[in-house]
C-alpha positions as CSV (number, residue, x, y, z in Angstrom):
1,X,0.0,0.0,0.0
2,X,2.6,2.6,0.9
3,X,4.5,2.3,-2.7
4,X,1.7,2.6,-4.5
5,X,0.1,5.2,-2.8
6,X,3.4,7.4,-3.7
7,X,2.6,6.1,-7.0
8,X,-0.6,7.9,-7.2
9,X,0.9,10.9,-5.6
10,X,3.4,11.1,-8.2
11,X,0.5,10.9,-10.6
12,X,2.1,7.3,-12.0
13,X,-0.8,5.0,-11.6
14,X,-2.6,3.4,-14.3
15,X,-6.6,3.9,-14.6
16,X,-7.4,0.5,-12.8
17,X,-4.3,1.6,-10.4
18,X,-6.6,4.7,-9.5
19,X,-10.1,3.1,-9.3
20,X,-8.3,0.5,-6.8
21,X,-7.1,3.3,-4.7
22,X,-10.3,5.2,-5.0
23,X,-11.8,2.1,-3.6
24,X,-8.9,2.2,-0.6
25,X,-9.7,5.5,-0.1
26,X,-13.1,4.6,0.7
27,X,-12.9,1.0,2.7
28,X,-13.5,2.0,6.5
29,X,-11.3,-1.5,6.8
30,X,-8.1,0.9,5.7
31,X,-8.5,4.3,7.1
32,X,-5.8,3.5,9.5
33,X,-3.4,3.0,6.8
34,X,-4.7,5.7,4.7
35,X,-4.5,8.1,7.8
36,X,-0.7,6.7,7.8
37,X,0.2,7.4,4.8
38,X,-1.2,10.7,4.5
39,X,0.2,11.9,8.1
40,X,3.8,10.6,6.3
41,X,3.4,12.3,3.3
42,X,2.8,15.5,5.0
43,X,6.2,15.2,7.1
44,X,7.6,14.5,3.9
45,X,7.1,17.1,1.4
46,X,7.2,20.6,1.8
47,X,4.0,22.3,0.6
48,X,4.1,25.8,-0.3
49,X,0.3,26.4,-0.1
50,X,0.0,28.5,3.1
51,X,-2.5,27.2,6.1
52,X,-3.7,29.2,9.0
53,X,-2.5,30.3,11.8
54,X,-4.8,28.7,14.8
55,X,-2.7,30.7,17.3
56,X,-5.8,33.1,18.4
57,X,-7.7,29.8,18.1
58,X,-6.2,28.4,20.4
59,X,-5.9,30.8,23.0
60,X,-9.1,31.6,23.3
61,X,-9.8,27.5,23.8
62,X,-7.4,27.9,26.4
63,X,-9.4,30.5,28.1
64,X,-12.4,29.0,27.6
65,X,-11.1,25.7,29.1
66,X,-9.4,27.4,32.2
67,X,-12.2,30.4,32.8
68,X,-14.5,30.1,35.5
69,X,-16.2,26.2,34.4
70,X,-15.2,24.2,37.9
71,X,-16.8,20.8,39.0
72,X,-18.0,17.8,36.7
73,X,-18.7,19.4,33.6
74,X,-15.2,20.6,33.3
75,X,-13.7,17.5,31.6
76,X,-17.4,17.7,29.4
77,X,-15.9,21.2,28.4
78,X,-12.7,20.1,27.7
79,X,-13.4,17.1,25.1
80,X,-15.9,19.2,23.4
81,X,-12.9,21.9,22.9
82,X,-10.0,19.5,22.1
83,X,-13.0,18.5,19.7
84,X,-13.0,21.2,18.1
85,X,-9.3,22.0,17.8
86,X,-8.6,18.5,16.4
87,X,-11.2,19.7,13.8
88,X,-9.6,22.7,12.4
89,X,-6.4,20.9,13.1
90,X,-7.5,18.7,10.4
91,X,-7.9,21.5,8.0
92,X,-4.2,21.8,7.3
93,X,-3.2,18.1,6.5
94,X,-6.2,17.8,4.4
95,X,-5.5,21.0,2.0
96,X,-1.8,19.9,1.8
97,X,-3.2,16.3,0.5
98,X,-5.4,17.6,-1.8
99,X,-3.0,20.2,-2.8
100,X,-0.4,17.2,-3.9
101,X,-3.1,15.3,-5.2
102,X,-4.7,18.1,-8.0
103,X,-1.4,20.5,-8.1
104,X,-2.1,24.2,-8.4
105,X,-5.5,24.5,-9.8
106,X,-7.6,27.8,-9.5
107,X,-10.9,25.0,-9.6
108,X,-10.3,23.8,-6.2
109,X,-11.8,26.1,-3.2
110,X,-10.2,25.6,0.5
111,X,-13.5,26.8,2.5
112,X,-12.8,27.5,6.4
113,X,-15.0,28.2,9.3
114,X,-14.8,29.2,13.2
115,X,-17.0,27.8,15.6
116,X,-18.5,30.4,18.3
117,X,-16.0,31.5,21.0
118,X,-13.0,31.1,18.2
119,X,-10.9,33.2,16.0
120,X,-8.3,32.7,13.8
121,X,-6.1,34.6,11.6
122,X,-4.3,33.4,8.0
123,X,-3.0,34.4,4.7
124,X,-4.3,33.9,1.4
125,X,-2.6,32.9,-2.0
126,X,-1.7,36.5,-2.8
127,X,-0.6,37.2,0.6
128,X,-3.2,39.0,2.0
129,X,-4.1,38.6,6.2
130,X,-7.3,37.9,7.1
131,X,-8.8,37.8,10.8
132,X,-11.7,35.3,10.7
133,X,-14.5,36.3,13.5
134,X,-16.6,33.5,15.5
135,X,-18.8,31.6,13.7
136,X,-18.3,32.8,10.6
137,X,-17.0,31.0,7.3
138,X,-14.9,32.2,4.2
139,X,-14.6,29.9,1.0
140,X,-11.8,31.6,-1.7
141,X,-9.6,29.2,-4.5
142,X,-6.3,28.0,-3.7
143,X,-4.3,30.3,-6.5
144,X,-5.9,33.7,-7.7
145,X,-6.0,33.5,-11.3
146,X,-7.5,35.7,-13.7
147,X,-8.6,39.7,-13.4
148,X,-10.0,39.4,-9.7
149,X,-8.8,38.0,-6.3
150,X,-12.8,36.6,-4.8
151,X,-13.6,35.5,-1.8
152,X,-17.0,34.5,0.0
153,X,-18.1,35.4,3.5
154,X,-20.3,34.7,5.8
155,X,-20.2,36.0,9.8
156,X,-17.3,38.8,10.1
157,X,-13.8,39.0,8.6
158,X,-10.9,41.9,9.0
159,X,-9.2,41.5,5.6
160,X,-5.3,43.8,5.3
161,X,-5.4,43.4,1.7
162,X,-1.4,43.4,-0.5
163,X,-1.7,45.9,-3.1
164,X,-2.2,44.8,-6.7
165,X,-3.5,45.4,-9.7
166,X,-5.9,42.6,-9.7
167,X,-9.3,44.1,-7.7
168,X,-9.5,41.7,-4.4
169,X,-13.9,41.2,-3.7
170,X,-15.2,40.2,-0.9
171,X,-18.8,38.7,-2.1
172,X,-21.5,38.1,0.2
173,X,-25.3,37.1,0.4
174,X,-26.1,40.9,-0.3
175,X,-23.1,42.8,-1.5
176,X,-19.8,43.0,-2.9
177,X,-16.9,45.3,-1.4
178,X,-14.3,45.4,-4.0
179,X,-10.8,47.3,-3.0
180,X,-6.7,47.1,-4.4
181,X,-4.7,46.9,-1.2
182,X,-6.1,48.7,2.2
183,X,-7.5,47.2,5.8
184,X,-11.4,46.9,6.5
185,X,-13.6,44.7,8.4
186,X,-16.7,43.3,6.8
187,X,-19.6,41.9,8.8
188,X,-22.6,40.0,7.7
189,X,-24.0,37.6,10.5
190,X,-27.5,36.5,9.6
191,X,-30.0,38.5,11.1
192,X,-28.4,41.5,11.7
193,X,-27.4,44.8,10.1
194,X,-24.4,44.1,7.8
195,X,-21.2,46.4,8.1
196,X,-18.5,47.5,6.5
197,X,-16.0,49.8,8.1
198,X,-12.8,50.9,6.8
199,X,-9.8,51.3,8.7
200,X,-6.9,52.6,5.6
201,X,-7.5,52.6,1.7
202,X,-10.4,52.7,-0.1
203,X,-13.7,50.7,-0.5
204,X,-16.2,50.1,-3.1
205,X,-19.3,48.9,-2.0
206,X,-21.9,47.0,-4.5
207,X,-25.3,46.4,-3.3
208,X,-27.3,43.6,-5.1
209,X,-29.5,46.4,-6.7
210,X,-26.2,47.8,-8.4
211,X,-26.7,50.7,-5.3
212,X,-22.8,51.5,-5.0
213,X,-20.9,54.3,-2.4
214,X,-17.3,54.7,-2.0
215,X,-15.6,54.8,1.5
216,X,-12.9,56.8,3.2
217,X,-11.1,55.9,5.8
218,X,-13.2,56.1,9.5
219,X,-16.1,55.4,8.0
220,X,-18.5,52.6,8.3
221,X,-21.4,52.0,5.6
222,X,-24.5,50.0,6.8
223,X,-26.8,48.1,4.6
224,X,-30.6,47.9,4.5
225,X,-31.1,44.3,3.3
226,X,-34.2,44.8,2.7
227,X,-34.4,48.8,0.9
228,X,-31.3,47.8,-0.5
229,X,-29.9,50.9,0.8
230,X,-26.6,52.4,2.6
231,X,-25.9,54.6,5.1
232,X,-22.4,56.1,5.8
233,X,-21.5,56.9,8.9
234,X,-18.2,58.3,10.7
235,X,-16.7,55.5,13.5
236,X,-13.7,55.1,15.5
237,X,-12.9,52.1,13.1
238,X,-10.7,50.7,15.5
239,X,-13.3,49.8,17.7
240,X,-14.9,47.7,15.0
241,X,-11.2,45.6,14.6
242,X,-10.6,45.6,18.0
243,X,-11.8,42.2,18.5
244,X,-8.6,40.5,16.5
245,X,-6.3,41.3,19.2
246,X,-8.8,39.6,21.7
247,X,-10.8,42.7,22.6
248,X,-14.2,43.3,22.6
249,X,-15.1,47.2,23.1
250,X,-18.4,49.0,23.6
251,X,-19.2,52.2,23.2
252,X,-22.7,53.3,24.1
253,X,-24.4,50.3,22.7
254,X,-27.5,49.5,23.2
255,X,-28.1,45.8,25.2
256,X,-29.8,44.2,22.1
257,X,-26.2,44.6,20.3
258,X,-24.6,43.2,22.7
259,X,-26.2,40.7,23.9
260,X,-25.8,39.1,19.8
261,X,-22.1,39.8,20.2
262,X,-21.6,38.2,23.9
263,X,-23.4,35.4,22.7
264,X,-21.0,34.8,19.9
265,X,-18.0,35.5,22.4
266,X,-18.6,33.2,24.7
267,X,-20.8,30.4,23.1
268,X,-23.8,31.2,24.8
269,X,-27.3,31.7,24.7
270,X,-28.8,34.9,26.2
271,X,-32.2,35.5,26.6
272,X,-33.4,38.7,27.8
273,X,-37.2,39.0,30.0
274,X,-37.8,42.4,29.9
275,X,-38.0,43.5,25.9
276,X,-37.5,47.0,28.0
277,X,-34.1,46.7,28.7
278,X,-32.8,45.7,24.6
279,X,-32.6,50.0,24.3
280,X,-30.6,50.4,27.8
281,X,-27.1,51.3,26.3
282,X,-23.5,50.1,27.9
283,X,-19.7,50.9,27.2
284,X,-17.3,48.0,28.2
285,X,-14.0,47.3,27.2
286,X,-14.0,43.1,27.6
287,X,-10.6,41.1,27.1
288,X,-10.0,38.2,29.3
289,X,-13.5,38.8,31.2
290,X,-15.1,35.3,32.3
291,X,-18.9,35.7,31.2
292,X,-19.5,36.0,35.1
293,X,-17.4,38.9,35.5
294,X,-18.8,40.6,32.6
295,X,-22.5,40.5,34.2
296,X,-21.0,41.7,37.6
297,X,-19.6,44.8,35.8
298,X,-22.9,45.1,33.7
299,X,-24.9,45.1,36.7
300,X,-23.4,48.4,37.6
301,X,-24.4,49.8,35.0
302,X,-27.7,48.1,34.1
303,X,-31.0,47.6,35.7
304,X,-30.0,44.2,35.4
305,X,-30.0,40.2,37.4
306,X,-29.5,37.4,35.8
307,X,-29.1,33.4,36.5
308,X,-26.4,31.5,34.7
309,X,-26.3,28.0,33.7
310,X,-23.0,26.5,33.2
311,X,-24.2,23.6,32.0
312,X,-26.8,24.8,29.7
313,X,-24.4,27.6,28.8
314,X,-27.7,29.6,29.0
315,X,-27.7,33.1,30.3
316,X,-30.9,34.4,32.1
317,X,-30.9,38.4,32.1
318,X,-34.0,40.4,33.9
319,X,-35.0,43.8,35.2
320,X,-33.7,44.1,39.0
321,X,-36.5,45.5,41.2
């Protein structure tokens, strides 16, 4: 098995030779061996397709896992985490195999995605960084060939974009922002406002009626799914990047903001009693907060008790009397 799957690597197997492997490939009896061989294969060659940096990924697993979870549940916590990094883990090994297997092909996508309560940072085929936000995904083609440099998001993303003369897109489910080289963040969770905020450069932003506006740096353009319509509005822009160096900042937002973005922090699920309280507006500067923390400081500044459920990971918030 091992000699002739580096036949088929080297692309040196006849067409039975590759039905038989296909079949390999697929017998649960093998995996083992198949798992073998590809692990070797990957300490053997030197790919120069780049992966991701799980860094921030895994730091914020490690917070997660050593925050404020005590007692039984903790080892619970713990497999589901080291779950989850073995996941994206994966990611790497995989490209690299299928990046030896089909050579350098603008056909083949590399899609990643962050569970809730992750980040992670990596570089694209031209060399452009991009911060990729909790539960969000990003699909974009292993080489950039042709006019355009495209990619597809969904959730939030900080793109620092190289320069070139090939426009870089950023396409989603209601707009395109297309730019040359500059540093923005794009977000476009389901079910809320999408943003775009520009931090250096310039944007152009494309609605999906053919509505376009151009942006300067500091500002922020929000769409109206639904008028097809943008605003532009003048932001710190920082505080809308702040969250890829672990920071989560606001600044006299309203409850019903943030209780969507704490939920995505922290893997939670908040629900709110009193529909009052959603307009009651907070400024918080949140970093290595346990969730427990951050609802001791909101209560000095809220109307606000709430119950938290560890196990559940359900969050409880009502009006205090």
């Amino acid at each position: 098995m091992k000699s002739f799957f580096r036949k088929y690597i080297d692309n040196n197997c006849s067409d039975q030779d590759f039905k038989s492997f296909v079949q390999w490939m697929a017998d649960p009896e093998y995996q083992d061996q198949v798992e073998e061989q590809m692990e070797e294969d990957w300490h053997q060659q030197t790919v120069e397709q780049k992966v991701p940096d799980l860094t921030s990924t895994l730091h914020e697993i490690h917070l997660e896992i050593s925050g404020e979870e005590h007692g039984p549940s903790k080892k619970h916590k713990l497999v589901k985490y080291l779950t989850r990094a073995a996941a994206i883990l994966f990611v790497p090994l995989a490209l690299a195999f299928l990046y030896q297997l089909f050579g350098h092909s603008s056909d083949i996508y590399q899609t990643l995605s962050t569970p809730l309560a992750s980040k992670t940072t990596f570089t694209l085929p031209d060399g452009s960084k991009v911060w990729l936000n909790a539960g969000s995904t990003i699909k974009f083609p292993l080489e950039f060939n042709g006019d355009t440099r495209m990619v597809e998001l969904t959730g939030e993303a900080f793109f620092d974009v190289k320069k070139s003369h090939h426009p870089f897109l950023v396409k989603t489910s209601s707009f395109t922002v297309k730019v040359l080289g500059t540093a923005f963040d794009v977000m476009t969770y389901r079910n809320e406002m999408p943003a775009v905020t520009l931090e250096r450069g310039r944007v152009m932003l494309t609605t999906k009626s053919n509505k376009t506006e151009y942006l300067k740096p500091g500002q922020q353009a929000v769409i109206d799914t639904l008028r097809q319509a943008i605003s532009l509005n003048n932001v710190d822009a920082k505080l809308y990047s702040a969250w890829i160096h672990h920071q989560l900042i606001f600044k006299n937002e309203p409850l019903k903001n943030v209780v969507k973005r704490l939920e995505r922090w922290y893997n939670i699920d908040i629900v709110v009693n009193d529909q009052t309280l959603m307009n009651k507006r907070m400024t918080a500067n949140i970093e290595f907060e346990s969730i427990r923390e951050v609802m001791g400081l909101m209560k000095l500044a809220l109307p606000i008790n709430y119950k938290y459920n560890k196990d559940l990971r359900k969050l409880v918030i009502s009006r205090s009397n």
